[in-house]
C-alpha positions in Angstrom: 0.0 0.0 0.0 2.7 2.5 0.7 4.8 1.7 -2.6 1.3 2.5 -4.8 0.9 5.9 -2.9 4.6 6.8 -3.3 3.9 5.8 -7.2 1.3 8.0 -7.1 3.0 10.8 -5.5 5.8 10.5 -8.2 3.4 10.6 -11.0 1.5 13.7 -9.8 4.9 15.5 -9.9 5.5 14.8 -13.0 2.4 15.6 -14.4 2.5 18.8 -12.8 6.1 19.9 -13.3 6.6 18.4 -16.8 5.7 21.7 -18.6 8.5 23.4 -17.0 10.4 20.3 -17.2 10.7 20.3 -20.9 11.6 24.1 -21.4 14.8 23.6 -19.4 17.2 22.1 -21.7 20.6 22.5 -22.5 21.9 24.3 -26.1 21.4 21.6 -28.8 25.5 22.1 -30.0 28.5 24.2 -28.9 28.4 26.3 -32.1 25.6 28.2 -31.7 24.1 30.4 -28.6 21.2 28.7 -26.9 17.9 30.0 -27.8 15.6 32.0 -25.3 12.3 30.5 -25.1 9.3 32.3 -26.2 7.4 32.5 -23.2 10.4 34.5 -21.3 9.9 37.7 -19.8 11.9 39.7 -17.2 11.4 39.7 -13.3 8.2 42.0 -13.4 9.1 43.6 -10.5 12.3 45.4 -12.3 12.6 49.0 -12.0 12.6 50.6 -15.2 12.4 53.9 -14.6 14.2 56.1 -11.8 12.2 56.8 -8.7 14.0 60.7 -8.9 14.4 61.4 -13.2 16.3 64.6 -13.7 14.5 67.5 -15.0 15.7 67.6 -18.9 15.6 72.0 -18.8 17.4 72.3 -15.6 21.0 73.5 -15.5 22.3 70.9 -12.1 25.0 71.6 -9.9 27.7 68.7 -8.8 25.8 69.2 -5.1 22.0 68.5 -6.8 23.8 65.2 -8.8 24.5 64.1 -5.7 21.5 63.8 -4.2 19.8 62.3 -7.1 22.7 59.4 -7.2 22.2 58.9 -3.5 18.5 58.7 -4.2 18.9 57.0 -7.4 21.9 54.4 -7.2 21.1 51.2 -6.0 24.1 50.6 -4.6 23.1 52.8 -1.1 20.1 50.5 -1.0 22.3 47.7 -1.0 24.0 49.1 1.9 21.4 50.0 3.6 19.1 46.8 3.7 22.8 44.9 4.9 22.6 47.4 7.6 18.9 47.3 8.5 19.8 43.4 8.6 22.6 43.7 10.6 20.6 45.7 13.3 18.1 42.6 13.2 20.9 40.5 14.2 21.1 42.8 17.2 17.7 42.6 18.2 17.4 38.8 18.4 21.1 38.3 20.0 19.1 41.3 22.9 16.5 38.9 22.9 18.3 35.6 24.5 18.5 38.2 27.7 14.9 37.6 28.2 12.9 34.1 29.5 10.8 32.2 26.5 7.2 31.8 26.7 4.9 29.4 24.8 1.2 28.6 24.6 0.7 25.1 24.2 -2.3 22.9 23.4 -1.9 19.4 22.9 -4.8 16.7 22.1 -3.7 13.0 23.3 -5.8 9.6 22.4 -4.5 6.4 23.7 -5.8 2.8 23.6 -4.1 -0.2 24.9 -5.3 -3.3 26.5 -5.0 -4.1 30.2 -4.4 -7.2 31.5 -6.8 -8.0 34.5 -6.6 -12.0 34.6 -8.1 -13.8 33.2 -9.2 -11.7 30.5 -7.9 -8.3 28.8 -9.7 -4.8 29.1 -9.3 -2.6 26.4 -9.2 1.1 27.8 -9.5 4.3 25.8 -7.9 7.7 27.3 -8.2 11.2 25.9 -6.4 14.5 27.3 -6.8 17.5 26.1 -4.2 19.9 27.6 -4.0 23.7 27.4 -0.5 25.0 29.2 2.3 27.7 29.4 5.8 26.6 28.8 8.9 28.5 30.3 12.7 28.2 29.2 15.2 30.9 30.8 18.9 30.9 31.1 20.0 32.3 34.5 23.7 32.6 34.0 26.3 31.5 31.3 29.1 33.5 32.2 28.7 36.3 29.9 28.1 34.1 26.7 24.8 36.1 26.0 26.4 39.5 26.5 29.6 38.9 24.4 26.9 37.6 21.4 25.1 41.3 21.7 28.7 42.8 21.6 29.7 40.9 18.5 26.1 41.9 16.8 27.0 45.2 18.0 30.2 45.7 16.0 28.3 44.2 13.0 26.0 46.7 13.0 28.8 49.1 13.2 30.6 47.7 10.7 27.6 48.3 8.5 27.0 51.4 8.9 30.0 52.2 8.1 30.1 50.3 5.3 27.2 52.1 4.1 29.0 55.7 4.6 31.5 53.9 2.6 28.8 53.2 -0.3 27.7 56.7 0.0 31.4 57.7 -0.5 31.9 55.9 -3.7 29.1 57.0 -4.9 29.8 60.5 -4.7 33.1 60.7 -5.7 31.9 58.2 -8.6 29.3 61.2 -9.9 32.0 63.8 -9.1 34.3 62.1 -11.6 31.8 61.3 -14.0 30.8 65.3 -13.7 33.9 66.5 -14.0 34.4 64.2 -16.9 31.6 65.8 -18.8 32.2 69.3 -18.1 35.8 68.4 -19.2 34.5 67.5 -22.5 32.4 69.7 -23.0 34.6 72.3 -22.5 37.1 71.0 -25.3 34.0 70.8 -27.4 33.8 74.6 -26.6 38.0 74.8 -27.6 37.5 72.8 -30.3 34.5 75.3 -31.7 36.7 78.4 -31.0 39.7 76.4 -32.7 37.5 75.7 -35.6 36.7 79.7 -36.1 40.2 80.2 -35.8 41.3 77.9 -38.2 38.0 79.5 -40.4 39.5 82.6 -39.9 43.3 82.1 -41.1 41.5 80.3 -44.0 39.8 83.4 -44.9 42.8 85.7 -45.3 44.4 83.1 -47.1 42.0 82.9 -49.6 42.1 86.9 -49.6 44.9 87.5 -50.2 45.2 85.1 -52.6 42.3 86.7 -54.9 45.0 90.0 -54.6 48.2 88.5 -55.8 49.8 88.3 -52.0 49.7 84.8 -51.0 50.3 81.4 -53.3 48.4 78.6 -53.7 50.0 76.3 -51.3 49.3 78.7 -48.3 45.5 78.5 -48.8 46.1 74.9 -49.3 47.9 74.8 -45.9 44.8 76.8 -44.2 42.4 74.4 -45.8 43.8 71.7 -44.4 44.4 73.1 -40.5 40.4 73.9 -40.8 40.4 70.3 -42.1 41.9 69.4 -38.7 39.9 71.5 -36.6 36.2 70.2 -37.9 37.6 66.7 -37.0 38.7 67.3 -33.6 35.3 69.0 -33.0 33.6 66.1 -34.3 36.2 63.8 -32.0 35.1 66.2 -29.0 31.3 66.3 -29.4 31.3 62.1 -29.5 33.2 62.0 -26.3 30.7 64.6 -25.0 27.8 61.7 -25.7 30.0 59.0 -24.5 31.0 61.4 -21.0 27.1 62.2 -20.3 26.3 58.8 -20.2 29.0 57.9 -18.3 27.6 60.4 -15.6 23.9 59.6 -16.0 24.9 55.7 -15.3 26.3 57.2 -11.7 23.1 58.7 -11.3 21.1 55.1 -11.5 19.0 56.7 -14.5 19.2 55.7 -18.3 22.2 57.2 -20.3 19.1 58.5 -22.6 18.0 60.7 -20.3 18.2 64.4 -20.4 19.6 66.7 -18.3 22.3 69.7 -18.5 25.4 70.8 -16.0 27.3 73.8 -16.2 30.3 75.0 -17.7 33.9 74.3 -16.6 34.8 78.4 -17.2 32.1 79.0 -14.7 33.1 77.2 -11.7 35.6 78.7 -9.5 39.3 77.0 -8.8 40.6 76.7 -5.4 44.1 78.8 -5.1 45.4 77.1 -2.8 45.5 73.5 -1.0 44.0 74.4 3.1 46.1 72.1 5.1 49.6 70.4 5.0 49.5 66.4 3.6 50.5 65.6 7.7 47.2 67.2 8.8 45.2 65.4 5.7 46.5 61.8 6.3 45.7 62.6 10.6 42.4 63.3 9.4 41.9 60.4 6.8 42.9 58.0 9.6 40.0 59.3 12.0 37.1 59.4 9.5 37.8 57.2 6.6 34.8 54.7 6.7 36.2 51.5 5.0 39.2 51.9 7.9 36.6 52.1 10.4 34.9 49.5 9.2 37.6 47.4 9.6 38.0 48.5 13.1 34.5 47.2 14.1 35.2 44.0 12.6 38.7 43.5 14.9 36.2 44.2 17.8 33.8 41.8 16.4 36.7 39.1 16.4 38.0 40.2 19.8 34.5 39.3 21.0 34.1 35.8 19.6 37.5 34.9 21.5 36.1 35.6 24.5 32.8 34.0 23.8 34.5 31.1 21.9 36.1 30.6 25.6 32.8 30.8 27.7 32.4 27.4 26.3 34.5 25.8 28.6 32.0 27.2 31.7 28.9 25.4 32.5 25.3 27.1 32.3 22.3 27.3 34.5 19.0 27.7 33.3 15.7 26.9 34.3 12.9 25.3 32.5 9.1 24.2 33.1 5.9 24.1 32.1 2.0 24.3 34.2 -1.3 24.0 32.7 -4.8 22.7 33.1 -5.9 18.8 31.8 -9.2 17.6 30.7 -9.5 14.0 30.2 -11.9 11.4 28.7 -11.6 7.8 29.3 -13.4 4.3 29.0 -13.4 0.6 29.2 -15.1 -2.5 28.1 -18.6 -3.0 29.6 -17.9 0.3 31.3 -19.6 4.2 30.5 -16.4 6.7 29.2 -16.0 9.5 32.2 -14.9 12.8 31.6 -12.2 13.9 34.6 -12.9 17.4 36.3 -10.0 20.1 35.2 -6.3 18.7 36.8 -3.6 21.2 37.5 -0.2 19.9 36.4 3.2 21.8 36.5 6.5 20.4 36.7 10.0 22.5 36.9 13.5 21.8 36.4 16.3 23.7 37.3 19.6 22.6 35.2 23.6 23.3 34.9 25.3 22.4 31.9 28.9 22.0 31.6 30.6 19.9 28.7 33.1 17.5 29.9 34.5 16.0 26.4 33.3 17.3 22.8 35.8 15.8 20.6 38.5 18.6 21.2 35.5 21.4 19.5 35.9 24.0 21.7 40.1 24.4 21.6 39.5 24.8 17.9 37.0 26.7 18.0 39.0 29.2 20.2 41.7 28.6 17.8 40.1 29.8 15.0 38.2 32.9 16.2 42.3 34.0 17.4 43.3 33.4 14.0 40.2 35.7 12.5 41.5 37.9 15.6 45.2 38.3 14.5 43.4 38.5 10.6 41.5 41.2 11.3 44.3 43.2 13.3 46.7 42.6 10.2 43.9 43.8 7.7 43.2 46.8 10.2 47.3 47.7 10.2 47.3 47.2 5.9 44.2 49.2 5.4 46.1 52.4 7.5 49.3 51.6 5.6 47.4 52.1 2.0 44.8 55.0 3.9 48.5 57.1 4.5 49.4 56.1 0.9 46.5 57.5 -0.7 46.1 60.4 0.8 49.9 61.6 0.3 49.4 60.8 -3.3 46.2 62.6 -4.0 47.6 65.1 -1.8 50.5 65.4 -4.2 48.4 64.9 -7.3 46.3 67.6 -6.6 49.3 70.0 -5.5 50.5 69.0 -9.2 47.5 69.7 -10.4 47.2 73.3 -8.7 50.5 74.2 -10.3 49.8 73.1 -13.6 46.4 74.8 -13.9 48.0 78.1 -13.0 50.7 77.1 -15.9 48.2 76.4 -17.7 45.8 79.4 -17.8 49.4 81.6 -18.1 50.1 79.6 -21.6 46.4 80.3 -22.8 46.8 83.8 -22.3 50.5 84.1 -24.3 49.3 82.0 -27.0 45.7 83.7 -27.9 48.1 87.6 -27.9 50.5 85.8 -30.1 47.6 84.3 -32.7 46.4 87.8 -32.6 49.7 89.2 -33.1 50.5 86.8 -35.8 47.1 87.5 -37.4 47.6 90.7 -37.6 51.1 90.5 -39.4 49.8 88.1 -41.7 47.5 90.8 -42.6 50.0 93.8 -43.2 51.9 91.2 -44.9 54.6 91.6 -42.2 54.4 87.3 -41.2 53.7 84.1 -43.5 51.2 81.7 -43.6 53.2 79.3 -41.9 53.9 81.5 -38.9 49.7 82.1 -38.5 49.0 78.7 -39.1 51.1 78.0 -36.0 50.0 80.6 -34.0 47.1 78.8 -34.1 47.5 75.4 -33.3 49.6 76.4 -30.4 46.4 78.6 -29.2 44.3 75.3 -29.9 46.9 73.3 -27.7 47.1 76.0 -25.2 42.6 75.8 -25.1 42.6 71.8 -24.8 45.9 72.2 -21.8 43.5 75.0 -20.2 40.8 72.7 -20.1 42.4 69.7 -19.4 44.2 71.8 -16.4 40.7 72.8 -14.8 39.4 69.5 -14.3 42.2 68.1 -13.1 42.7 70.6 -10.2 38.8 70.0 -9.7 39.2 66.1 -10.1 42.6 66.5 -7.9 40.2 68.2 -5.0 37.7 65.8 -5.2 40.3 62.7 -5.2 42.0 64.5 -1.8 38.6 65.0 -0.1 37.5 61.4 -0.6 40.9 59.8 0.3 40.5 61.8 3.5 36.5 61.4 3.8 35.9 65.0 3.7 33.1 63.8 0.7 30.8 62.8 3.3 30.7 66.1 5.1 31.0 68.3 1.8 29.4 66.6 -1.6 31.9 69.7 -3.6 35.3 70.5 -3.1 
């Protein structure tokens, strides 16, 4: 009888499953991609559009980009829900502090027969039994409490880990924001190179309608205009490619709309605040991921010290009391029904494991050994904190230098393509000397540019090595 109903059982699954059954295969041959069933769809409960869209005819600042990636990136939801979950953790290791309490009903039927010689009685017995069941641990030496201090450094592990996230996050828009007004702005150099190069072209070609200039000179201008339309083109491209770098930092579509400002219009720190000694200091006092770190070495010192309560016995007390109804008969006798019975019983116990197969050393063992981990991953995380922050500090010091450099060659080069322009004019320079003159202004636009964002890039790198990016979203 039981092999027919497992039959049964086996046959129902499959006639229930077999559908799905025969949709799972594997790809007919290794030449060829596997073929997505018809029937597929995606998850249904997939976001497809942002929960905050940017407005497409507002101009945003770096600050406002901000707050739409940290509303907008999943990654901060990730980090949150692991920290929401981690505080869980803390409320049910709080909760071993406190007795457990259960309802309990239980419904019993017996029948047996009793021997009474020289026959046997069969006797039926039903109890139907309501009660309240108590388990409490009096004292385990601190095991309980050094559980809620290991879920307490997990929690704090989290939430720093999820300052972290927000860290990345920011400094991953600022880049990508940067990035874009970079481009932009050599779209904008390019554009101005272009009229240049327009320009020169045109008094070539004038001068060559008046006898003053050959052929090969307008040729030469032809081609530097040649030049100039294709790095525009080059630069407008990585403007497309740059915004939807940034709008994937946001957690919206790379489609989507929106405009930032221009790189001439924000304004350039002079000078760097505070020595590199005074940044690292700081770095090593708020950086997240390092504190992190630190909350997990306290976790590990914690689950020595529990690992090591194992050796101590505990006392706890357990019982249960309730109220019992019960229904009983025998042959050639009426069933009676009992009146309510009061029952308890309690037992008070102390625990302590003699022998358990050598578990507890290594057990102790190991939670040293993620101890001394920890500690070492603690020490290498400051070791590359201090490394970082002297090189962004010395990046952006570069940087600072080179942007003033930079912004000095602009100006030389755009009063000697004026000068030169207006030689070639009189007739006083050549062709070649304009031509020139020009490209260096159109090198001296793409350094100015490049210059600007990387003293703004160089800020932004400095303030998140040190974690100044969670307490100011703009340099």
């Amino acid at each position: 009888m039981n092999g027919l109903h497992e039959r049964l059982v086996v046959l129902t699954s499959l006639l229930f499953f077999a559908p799905a059954a025969l949709t799972q295969k594997a790809p007919n041959s290794p030449d060829h991609p596997w073929a997505t069933p018809s029937d597929w769809k995606p998850g249904a409960g997939a976001r497809t559009t942002p929960a905050f869209p940017p407005d497409p005819a507002k101009i945003y600042t770096l600050a406002e980009l901000v707050d739409l990636a940290e509303k907008n990136n999943p990654a901060t939801r990730v980090a949150w829900e692991n920290a929401k979950a981690r505080a869980a953790d803390l409320g049910v290791a709080r909760a071993s502090l406190y007795p457990t309490v259960a309802a309990i009903a239980v419904a019993q039927s017996d029948r047996n027969n009793i021997f009474f010689s020289p026959n046997y009685y069969r006797q039926t017995t039903a109890t139907f039994s309501p009660a309240v069941a108590l388990d409490y641990v009096i004292f385990d030496f601190g095991r309980r409490q050094l559980g809620i201090s290991i879920e307490k450094s997990n929690l704090l592990a989290a939430n720093f880990l999820f300052n972290d996230t927000h860290r990345q996050v920011i400094f991953r828009v600022m880049q990508a924001y940067y990035q874009l007004l970079d481009s932009k702005g050599l779209q904008s150099a390019a554009e101005a190179n272009l009229k240049n190069a327009q320009t020169v072209q045109e008094a070539a070609e004038a001068r060559l309608e008046h006898g003053l200039a050959t052929l090969p000179d307008v040729l030469e201008a032809r081609s530097a205009e040649a030049q100039a339309d294709y790095d525009l083109q080059a630069a407008i491209g990585a403007v497309e490619i740059a915004h939807g770098n940034l709008a994937t930092a946001l957690g919206v579509s790379p489609a989507s709309g929106f405009q930032v400002e221009s790189i001439q219009d924000l304004p350039l720190p002079q000078e760097l605040n505070e020595t590199v000694e005074a940044s690292i200091d700081r770095a090593l006092s708020e950086r997240p991921d390092l504190m992190q770190q630190v909350a997990v070495l306290r976790a590990a010192k914690s689950e020595v010290k529990s690992a090591k309560t194992a050796y101590l016995p505990t006392l706890s007390i357990d019982g249960n009391a309730g109220l019992a109804k019960t229904y009983g008969s025998q042959d050639q006798a009426p069933g009676i029904y009992s009146q309510n019975q009061e029952f308890w019983n309690a037992r008070l116990s102390l625990t302590w494991s003699v022998f358990d197969g050598w578990a507890r050393e290594n057990r102790v063992a190991r939670a040293k050994a993620n101890q001394k981990q920890a500690s070492a991953q603690v020490d290498a995380i400051r070791d590359q904190v201090e490394n970082q922050v002297w090189a962004a500090y010395s990046t952006a010091r570069t940087a600072l230098r080179q942007q003033k450099a930079a912004a000095a060659l602009l100006d030389a080069a755009g009063a000697s393509y004026n000068a030169a322009l207006q030689s070639y004019n009189y007739g006083v320079r050549s062709q070649i000397d304009v031509v020139a003159a020009q490209r260096a202004l159109a090198s001296a636009r793409t350094a100015d540019v490049t210059a600007r964002t990387q003293l703004l890039t160089g800020i932004a790198a400095l303030a998140f090595q040190t974690g100044d990016l969670l307490h100011a979203k703009a340099p």
